[in-house]
C-alpha positions as CSV (number, residue, x, y, z in Angstrom):
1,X,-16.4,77.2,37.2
2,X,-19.6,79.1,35.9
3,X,-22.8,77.6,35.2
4,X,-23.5,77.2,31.1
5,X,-27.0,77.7,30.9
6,X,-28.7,80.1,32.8
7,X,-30.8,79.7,36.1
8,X,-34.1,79.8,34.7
9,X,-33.4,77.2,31.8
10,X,-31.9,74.9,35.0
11,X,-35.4,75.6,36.9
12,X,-38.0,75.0,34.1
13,X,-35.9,71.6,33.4
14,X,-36.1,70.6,37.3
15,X,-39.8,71.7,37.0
16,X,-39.8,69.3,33.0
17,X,-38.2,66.6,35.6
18,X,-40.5,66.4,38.1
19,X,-43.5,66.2,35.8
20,X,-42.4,63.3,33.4
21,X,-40.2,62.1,35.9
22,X,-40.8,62.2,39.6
23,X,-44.4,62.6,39.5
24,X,-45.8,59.3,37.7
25,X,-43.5,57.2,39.9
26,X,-44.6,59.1,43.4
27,X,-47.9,58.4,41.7
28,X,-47.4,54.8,41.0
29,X,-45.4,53.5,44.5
30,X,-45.0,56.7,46.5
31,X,-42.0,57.4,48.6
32,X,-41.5,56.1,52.1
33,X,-42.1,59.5,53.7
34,X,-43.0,62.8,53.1
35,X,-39.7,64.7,54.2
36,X,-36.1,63.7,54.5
37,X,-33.2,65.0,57.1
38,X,-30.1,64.6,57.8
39,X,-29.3,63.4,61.8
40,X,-28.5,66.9,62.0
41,X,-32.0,67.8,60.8
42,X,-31.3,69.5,58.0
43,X,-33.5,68.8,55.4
44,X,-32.3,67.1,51.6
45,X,-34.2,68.4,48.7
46,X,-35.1,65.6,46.3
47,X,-32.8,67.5,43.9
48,X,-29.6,69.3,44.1
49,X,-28.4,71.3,40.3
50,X,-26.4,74.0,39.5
51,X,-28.8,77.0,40.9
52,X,-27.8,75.7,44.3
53,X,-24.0,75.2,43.3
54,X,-21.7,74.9,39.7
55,X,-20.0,71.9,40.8
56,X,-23.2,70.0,39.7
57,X,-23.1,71.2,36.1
58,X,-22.6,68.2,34.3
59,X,-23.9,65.4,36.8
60,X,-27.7,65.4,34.9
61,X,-31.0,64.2,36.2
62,X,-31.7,61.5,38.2
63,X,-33.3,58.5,36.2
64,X,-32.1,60.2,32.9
65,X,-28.7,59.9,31.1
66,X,-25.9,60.0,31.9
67,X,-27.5,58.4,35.3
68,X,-24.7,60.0,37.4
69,X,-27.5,61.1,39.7
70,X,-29.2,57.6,40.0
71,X,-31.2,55.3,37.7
72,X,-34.2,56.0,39.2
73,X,-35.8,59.2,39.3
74,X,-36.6,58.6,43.2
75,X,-34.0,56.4,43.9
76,X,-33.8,55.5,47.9
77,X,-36.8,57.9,48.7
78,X,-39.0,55.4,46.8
79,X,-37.9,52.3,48.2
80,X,-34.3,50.9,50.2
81,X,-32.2,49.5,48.1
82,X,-32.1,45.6,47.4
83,X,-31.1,43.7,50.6
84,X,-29.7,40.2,49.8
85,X,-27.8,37.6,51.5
86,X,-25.6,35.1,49.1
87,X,-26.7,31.7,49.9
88,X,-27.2,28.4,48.9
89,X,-27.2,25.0,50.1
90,X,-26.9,21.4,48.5
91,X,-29.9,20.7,47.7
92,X,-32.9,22.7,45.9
93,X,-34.8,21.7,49.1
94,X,-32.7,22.6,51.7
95,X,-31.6,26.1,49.4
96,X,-35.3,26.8,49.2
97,X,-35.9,26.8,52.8
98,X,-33.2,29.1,53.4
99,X,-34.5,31.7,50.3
100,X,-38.0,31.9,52.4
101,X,-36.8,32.3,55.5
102,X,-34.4,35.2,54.7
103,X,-38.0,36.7,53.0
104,X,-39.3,36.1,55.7
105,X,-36.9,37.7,57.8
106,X,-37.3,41.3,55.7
107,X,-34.6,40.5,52.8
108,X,-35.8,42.1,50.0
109,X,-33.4,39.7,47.5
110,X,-32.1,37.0,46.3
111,X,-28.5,35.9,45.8
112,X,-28.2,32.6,44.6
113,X,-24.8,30.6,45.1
114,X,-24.5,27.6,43.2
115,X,-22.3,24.9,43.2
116,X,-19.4,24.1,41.4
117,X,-20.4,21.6,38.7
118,X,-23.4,24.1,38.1
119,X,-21.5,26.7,37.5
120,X,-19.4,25.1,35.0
121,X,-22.1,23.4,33.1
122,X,-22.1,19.3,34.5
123,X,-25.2,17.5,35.8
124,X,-24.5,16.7,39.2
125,X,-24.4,12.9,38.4
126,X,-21.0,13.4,36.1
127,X,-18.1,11.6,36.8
128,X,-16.3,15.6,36.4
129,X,-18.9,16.7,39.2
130,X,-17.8,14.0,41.5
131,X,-17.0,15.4,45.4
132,X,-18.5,18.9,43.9
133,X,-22.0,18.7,44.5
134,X,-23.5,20.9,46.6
135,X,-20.8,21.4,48.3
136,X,-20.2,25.8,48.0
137,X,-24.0,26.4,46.6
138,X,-27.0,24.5,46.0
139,X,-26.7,21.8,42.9
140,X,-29.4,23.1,39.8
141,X,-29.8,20.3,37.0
142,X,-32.8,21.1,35.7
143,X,-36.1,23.2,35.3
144,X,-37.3,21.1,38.1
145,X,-34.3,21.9,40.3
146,X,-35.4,25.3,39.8
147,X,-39.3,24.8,40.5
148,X,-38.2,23.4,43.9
149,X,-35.3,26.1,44.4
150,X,-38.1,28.8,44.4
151,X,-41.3,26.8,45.2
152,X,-43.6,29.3,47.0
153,X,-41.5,32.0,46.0
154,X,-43.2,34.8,43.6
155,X,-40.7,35.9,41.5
156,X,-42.4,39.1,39.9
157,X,-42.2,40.1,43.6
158,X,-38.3,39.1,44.5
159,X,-35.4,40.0,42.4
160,X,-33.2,38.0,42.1
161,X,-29.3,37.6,41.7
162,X,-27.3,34.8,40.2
163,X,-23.9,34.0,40.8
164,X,-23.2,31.7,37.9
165,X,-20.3,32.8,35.3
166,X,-20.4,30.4,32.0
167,X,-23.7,29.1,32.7
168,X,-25.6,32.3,33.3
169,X,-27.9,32.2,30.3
170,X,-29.3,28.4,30.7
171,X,-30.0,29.1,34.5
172,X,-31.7,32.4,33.0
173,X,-34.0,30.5,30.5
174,X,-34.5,27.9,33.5
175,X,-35.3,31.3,35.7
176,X,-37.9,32.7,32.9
177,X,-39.2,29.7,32.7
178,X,-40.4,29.2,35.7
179,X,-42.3,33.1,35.9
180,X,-43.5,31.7,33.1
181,X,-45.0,28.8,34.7
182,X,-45.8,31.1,37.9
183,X,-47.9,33.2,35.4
184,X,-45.9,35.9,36.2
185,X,-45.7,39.0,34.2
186,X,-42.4,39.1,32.4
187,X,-41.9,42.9,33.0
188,X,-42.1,42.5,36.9
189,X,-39.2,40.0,36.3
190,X,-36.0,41.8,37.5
191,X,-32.3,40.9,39.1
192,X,-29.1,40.7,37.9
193,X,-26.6,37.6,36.8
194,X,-23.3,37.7,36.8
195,X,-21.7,36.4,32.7
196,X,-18.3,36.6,33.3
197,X,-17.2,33.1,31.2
198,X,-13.6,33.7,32.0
């Protein structure tokens, strides 16, 4: 395999990269240290392209499309990935505890388990919820549920994911909501939910 585009093109597009890219978020939050190496103390350029091998040809940029290379332009140099244990207990009170202890504790996420009725849309006090409530997550009604789920939790600071299939996008509204009522900035808001109905 040759490389299409010749090594100078590939070096003033690393060079483009590192200036629109790299540089404003190294600016913004750094990395977590200066050099990288391998256990066998060889060190790992931020960057690997075709210059340094054709097999990397088509992968792109990291943080640009097609985001073979990463979605961030730092990725793990920035910051570890998003450590999160799933959990959830019965009640928003005992689920809460839980959520700040494992902050506490140095997780750096949220995974929310719900229960049953939850998931499937009841109010805990339905006849259908009966024997289901709280049993495999914590039991979330209502905006309050969700105040006390995440009282003393920032959430521009935690990201959250939530396990919650045909109800994904009323916990979500419940989940904005209560930034909202934090006063947290909606663009600090991040996490993942998981809107598989079927």
């Amino acid at each position: 395999m040759t490389i299409p585009y010749p090594k100078a093109e590939i070096n003033s597009e690393k060079t483009r990269w590192e200036e629109q890219q790299v540089n404003p978020i190294i600016n913004k939050f750094g990395e977590r240290r200066t050099s990288f190496k391998t256990d066998a103390d060889i060190t790992i350029d931020r960057l690997y392209t075709p210059v340094e091998g054709d097999e990397y040809s088509k992968l792109g940029f990291p943080g640009e499309f097609p985001f073979t290379r990463g979605v961030y332009p730092t990725m793990y140099r920035g910051k570890f990935w998003t450590m999160r244990q799933y959990a959830g207990f019965g009640t928003a009170e005992e689920s809460n505890q839980r959520y700040r202890y494992l902050l506490s504790q140095g997780t750096t996420g949220l995974s929310v388990a719900f229960d049953l009725p939850t998931q499937i849309g009841y109010d805990s006090d339905d006849k259908l919820a009966e024997g289901e409530v709280g049993k495999v997550g914590v039991a979330i009604d209502t905006l309050a549920d969700m105040e006390v789920a995440f009282g003393g939790i920032p959430l521009e600071k935690v990201t959250t994911s939530m396990t919650i299939n045909a109800t994904a996008s009323t916990l979500l509204c419940m989940y904005v909501a209560l930034a909202k009522k934090q006063g947290a900035d909606l663009k600090k808001i991040s996490g993942t939910i998981q809107n598989d109905i079927l």
